[in-house]
C-alpha atoms as one frame of an Amber mdcrd trajectory, in Angstrom:
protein
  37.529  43.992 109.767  39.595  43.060 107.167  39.492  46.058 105.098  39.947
  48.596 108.577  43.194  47.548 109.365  45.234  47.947 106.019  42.781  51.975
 105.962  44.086  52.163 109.447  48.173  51.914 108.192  47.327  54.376 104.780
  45.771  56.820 106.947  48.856  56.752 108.871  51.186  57.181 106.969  49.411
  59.571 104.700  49.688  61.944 107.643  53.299  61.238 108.863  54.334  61.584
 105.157  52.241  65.121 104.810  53.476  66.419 107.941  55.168  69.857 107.752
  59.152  68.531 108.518  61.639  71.360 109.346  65.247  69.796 107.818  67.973
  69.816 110.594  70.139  73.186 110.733  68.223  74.983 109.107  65.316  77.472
 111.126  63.153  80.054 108.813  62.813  81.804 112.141  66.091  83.136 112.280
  66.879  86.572 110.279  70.251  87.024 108.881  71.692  90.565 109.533  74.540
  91.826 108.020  76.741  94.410 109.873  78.818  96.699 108.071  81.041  99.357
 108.665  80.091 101.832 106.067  76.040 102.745 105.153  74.838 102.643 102.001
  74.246 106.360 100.359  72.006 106.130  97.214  73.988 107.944  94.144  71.184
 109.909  93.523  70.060 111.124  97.016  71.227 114.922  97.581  74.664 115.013
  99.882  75.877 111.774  97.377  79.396 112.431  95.874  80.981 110.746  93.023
  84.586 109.241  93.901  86.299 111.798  91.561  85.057 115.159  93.335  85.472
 113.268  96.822  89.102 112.554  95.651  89.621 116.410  94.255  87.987 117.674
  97.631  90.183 114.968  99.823  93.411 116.535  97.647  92.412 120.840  97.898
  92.143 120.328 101.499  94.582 121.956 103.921  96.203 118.724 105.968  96.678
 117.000 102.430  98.565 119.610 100.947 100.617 120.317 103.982 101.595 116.408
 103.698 102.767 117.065 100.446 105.136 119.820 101.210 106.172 117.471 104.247
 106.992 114.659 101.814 108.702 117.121  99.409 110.986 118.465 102.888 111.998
 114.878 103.813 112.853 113.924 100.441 114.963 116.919  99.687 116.460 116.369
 102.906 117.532 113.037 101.991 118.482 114.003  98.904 121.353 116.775 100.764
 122.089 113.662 103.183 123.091 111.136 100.547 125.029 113.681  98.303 126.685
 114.916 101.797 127.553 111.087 102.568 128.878 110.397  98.460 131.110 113.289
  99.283 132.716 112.312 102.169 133.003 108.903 100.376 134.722 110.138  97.618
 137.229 112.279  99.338 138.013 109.322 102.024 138.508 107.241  98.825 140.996
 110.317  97.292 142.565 110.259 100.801 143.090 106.754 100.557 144.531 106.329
  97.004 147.141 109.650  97.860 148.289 107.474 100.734 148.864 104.255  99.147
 150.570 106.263  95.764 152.461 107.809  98.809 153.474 104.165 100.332 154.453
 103.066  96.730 157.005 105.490  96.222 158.354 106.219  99.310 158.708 101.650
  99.604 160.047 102.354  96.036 162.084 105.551  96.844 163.901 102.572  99.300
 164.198  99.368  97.314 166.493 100.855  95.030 168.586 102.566  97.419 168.903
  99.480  99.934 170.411  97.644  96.824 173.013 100.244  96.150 174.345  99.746
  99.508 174.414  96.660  99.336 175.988  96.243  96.243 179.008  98.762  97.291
């Protein structure tokens, strides 16, 4: 009797401690699946391009190169618009400086001919 008891408690915990335990969180069962946007094209498989010919095939085709001329239009156009604009600048500016030269001397044409009737 004595010896049954203490057999008893090993047993036990021999098979609480050899259990299988799944740790908290964590579940084998579940699959992780990624989702992506793109699929995956071996480099090798026929239809597989290299980056360089898909960029020279992207760049010969009709809508790119019709954006380019597009780009070149608009930035000529801008071009024409800001020399236009520096134009109209400058001669506003010439404008301006012909009227103030014009101020000067007709406030300087005066001075000198106030004082000369005033002097008399």
């Amino acid at each position: 009797m004595k010896n049954v008891l203490p057999a008893i408690f090993i047993l036990t915990v021999l098979f609480t401690a050899c259990s299988k335990k799944e740790s908290p969180g964590f579940a084998e069962d579940q699959d992780i699946k990624m989702h992506y946007d793109t699929t995956a094209v071996d480099s090798f498989s026929t239809g597989a391009v290299s980056v360089d010919i898909a960029r020279k095939i992207r760049m010969s085709s009709p809508q790119y190169l019709d954006s380019v001329k597009q780009a070149k239009k608009l930035a000529e156009e801008e071009k024409k618009l800001k020399a236009e604009l520096e134009k109209e600048n400058k001669a506003k500016l010439d404008d301006e400086k012909k009227k103030a030269e014009a101020e000067k001397k007709s406030k300087a044409a005066e001075t000198p001919a106030t004082h000369e009737t005033k002097a008399e």
